[in-house]
C-alpha positions, 0 to 999 in steps of 0.5 A, a space after each residue: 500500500 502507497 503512502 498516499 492510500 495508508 493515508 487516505 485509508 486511515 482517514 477513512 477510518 478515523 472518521 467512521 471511527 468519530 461516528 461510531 463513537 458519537 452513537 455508541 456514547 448517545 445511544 449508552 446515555 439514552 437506550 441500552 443500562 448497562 453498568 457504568 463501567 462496561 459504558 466506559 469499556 464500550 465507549 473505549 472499545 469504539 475510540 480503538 476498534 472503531 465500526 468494528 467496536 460498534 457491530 460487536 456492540 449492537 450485536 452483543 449488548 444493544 437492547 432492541 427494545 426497552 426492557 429487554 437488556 437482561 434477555 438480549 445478553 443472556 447468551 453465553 457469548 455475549 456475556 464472553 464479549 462482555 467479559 472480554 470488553 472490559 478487559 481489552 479496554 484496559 489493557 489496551 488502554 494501558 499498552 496505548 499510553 505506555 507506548 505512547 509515553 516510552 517513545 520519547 525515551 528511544 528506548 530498546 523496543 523489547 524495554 517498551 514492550 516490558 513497560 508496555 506489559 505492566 500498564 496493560 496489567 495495572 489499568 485492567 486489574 485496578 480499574 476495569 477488573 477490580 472496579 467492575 466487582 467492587 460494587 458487587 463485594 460491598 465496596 471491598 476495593 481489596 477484596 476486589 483486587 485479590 478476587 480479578 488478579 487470576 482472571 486479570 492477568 491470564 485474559 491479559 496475557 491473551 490479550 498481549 499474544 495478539 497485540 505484542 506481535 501485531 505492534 511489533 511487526 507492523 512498527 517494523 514495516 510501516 514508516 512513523 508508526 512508533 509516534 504517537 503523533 503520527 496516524 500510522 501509530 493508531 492504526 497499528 494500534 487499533 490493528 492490535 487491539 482487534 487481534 488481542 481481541 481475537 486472541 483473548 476471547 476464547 480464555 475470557 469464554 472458558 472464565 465464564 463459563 467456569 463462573 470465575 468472571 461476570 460478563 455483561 449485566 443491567 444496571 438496576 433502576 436507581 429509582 426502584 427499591 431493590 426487590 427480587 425482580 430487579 435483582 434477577 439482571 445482577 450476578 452473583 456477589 462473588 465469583 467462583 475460585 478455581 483449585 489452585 492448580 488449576 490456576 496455575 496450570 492456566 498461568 502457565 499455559 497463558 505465559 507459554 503462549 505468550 513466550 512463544 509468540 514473541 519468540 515468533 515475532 521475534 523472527 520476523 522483526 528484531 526485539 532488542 534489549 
């Protein structure tokens, strides 16, 4: 692709991406309740993947009709896209700042990537991850925390098996796409975080189905009394504990995973320390 065509491409792309933010941010305020934070996950799912962020919204998460939230996300794979949702917005969230920032260190890009890991891990367990429960825990931030770290850092992992090797190998090939001032770097960025998507979906299914993660649910009526009936759209208080082997297992498969895509990217651009 000529440089005239990337360019051309991603404004395109920046503009269906400015129009699916707008809708997804009126149509969350007026139509669709769901809870604060998964608003703030889709809205940042929309800014990175863009109409691609909106059609995994309307099919997942959008209410057709008032009233009928809690029967629309009832499938087990919305409530995975749920899952995945505000982790990938986390996560990405965290890897888009930290390189943004580490750029203007010149850095080895295998330092960046480290950099890049950790602010990936902290914004989706202390915000997305621990915040999500902490309403459900009774406000125990703590007990939230110790509760998402297994979840968080296994679906994390995930997540960086597809961004890792996209960012890399896309940074290597397309000219200014380290710069944060530059459009290339969110386009490369907005490649990423659709293929960490893909890649940490399947993990995000396996947590929900096992009940160690909550995927999306309706916010209760503010203005209601908290009866039976309107509590029937809210999760449980906690999430369920998995053998400790089987966590570690699980951590263990996540990080080979992730070792052996680096290792294999690594084949096709230079990582450095």
């Amino acid at each position: 692709m000529t440089g005239d065509a990337l360019s051309g491409a991603l404004l395109l792309w920046y503009i269906l991406t400015a129009a699916s933010v707008a809708f997804m941010a009126y149509d969350l305020a007026v139509n669709t309740p769901a809870m604060g934070v998964m608003k703030a996950a889709w809205l940042l799912i929309a800014l990175y993947l863009g109409p691609v962020g909106l059609a995994v919204y309307l099919l997942s998460c959008r209410q057709p009709l008032p009233g009928t939230h809690d029967a629309f996300i009832a499938a087990h794979w919305k409530q995975s896209v749920g899952s995945l949702a505000h982790c990938l917005a986390g996560d990405a969230t965290g890897i888009i700042l930290a390189a943004a920032i580490t750029f203007h260190f010149h850095l080895p890009n295998g330092i960046d990537l480290m950099v890049e890991y950790l602010a990936a891990f902290v914004f989706g367990w202390l915000i997305f991850q621990a915040l999500f429960m902490k309403s459900m825990l009774g406000g125990n931030y703590g007990l939230a925390l110790r509760k998402t770290f297994f979840a968080e850092f296994v679906s994390m992992n995930m997540v960086m098996v597809g961004m890792l090797p996209t960012m890399v190998i896309l940074m290597y090939l397309v000219p200014h796409s380290h710069d944060p001032m530059h459009a290339s770097f969110w386009g490369v960025m907005s490649v990423a975080t659709l293929i960490g998507g893909i890649t940490a979906y399947p993990i995000n299914s396996w947590m929900v189905a096992h009940h160690v993660k909550h995927g999306m649910m309706t916010a209760p009526d503010k203005h209601a009394p908290m009866t039976m009936d309107n509590m029937k759209g809210m999760p449980s208080h906690t999430a369920a504990t998995l053998p400790m082997s089987t966590q570690l297992a699980v951590i263990v498969g996540t990080l080979a995973l992730l070792a052996i895509a680096i290792y294999v990217t690594s084949r096709f651009a230079p990582i450095s320390l």
